[in-house]
C-alpha positions as a Python dict, from the first residue, in 0.01 Angstrom:
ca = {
    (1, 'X'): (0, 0, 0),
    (2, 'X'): (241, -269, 18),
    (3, 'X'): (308, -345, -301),
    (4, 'X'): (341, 11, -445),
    (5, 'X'): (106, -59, -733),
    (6, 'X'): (-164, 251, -697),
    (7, 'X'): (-522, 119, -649),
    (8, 'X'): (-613, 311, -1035),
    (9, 'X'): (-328, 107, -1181),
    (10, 'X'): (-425, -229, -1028),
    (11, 'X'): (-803, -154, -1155),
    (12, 'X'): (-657, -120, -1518),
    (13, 'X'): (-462, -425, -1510),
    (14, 'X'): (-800, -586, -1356),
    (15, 'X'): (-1011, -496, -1595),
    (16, 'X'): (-799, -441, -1943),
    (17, 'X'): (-456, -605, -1958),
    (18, 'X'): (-451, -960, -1982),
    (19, 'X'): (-56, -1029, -2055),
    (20, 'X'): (281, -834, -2016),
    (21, 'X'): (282, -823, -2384),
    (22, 'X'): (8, -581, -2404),
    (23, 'X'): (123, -384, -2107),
    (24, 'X'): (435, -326, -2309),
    (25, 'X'): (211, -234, -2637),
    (26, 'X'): (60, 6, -2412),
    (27, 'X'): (428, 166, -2250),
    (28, 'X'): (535, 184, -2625),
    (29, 'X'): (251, 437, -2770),
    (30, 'X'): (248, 589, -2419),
    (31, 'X'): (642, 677, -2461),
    (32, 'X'): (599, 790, -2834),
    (33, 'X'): (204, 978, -2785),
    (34, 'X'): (276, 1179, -3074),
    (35, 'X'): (367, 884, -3285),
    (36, 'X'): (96, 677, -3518),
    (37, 'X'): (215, 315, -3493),
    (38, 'X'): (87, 26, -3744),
    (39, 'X'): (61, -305, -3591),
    (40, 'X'): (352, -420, -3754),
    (41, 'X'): (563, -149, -3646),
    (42, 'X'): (457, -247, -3259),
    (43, 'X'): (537, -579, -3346),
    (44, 'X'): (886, -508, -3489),
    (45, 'X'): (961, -241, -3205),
    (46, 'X'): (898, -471, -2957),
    (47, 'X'): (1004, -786, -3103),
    (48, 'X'): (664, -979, -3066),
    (49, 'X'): (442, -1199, -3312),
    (50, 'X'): (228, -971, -3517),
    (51, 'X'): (-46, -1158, -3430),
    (52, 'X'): (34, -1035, -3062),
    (53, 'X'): (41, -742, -3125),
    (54, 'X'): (-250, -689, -3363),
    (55, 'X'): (-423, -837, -3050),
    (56, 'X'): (-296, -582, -2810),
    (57, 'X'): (-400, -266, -2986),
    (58, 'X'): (-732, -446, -3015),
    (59, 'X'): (-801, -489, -2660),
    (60, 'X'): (-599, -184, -2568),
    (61, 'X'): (-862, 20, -2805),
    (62, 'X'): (-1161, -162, -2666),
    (63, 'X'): (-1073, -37, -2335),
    (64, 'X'): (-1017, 321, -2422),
    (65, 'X'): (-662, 373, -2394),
    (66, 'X'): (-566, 362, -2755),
    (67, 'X'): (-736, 564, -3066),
    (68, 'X'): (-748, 418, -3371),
    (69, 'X'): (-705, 586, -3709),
    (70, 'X'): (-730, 501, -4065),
    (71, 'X'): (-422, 623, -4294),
    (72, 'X'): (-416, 737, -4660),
    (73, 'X'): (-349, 376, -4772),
    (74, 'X'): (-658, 259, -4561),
    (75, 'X'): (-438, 89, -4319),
    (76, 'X'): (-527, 107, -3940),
    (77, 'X'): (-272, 328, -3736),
    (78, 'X'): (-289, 315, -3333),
    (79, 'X'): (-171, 617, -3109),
    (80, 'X'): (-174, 661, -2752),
    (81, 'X'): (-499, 843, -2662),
    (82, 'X'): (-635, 774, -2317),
    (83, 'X'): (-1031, 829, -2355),
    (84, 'X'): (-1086, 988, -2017),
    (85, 'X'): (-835, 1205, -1749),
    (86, 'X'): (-910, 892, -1524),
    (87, 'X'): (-758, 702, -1763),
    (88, 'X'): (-472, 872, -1823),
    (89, 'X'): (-390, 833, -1503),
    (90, 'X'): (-383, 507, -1416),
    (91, 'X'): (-215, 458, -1715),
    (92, 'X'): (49, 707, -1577),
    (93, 'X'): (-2, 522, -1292),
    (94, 'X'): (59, 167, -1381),
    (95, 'X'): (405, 291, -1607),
    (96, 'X'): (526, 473, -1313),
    (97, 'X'): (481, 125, -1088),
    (98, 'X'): (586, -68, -1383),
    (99, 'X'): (897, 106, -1382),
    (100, 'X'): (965, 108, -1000),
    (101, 'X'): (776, -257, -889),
    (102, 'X'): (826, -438, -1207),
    (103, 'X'): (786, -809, -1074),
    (104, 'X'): (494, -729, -862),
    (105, 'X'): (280, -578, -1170),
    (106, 'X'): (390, -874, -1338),
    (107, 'X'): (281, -1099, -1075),
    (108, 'X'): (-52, -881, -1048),
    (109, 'X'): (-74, -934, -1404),
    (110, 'X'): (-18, -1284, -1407),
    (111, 'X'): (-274, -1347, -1060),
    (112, 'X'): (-597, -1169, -1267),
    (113, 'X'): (-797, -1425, -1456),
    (114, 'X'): (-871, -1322, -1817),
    (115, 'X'): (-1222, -1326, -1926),
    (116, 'X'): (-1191, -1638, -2101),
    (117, 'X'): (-1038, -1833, -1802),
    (118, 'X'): (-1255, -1694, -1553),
    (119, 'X'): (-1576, -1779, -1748),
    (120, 'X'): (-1445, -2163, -1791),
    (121, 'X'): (-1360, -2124, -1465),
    (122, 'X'): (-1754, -2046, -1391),
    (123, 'X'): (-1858, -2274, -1569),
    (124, 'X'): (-1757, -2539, -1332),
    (125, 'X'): (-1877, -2365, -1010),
    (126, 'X'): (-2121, -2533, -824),
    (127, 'X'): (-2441, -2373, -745),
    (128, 'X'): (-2527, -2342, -413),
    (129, 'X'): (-2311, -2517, -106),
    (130, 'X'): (-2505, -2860, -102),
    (131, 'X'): (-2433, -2941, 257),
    (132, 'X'): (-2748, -3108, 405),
}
């Protein structure tokens, strides 16, 4: 592979991180698994909006690479905690690349249409080739 960026860790950035910002949300509760981390501790660690990072953990639980947890105040807390092995690693995957290929993750990142931009991006599609 060219690049160096395994085929598991280009699938994760394909299908679950939209923006080097989140990528970084996920390489901070990966480095610290045994830590619980409030939104606004991400977002102070890694010197981000809250809003940003709120968003992160969001996505990053949705796809099963975060756990979620409620704390004695009733406050969310996030922690690293892949759902499957196969997760795992490609997330131990796409840190490892991160940290050896950094531009070209970034420029994978960057080159994979979110889900909002793609589906705009459908929406103008034509249907069929209309050559007659």
């Amino acid at each position: 592979m060219g690049t160096g960026i395994p085929e598991a860790a280009r699938r994760l950035i394909a299908e679950h991180i939209e923006s080097v910002a989140q990528l970084e949300v996920l390489l901070l509760l990966r480095a610290a698994r045994e830590r619980s981390w409030h939104w606004q501790d991400v977002a102070a660690e890694l010197r981000t909006a809250p809003e940003l990072a709120e968003a992160s953990l969001g996505r990053l639980t949705r796809a099963g690479l975060v756990g979620v947890e409620i704390d004695a105040e009733e406050r969310p807390s996030f922690r690293y905690k892949p759902s499957t092995p196969a997760a795992a690693d490609a997330a131990d995957k796409l840190a490892s690349a991160y940290a050896t290929h950094k531009t070209a993750v970034i420029a994978l990142i960057f080159s994979s249409p979110t889900d909002s931009i793609q589906g705009f991006a459908d929406a103008f599609r034509l249907r069929g080739d209309g050559s007659g």
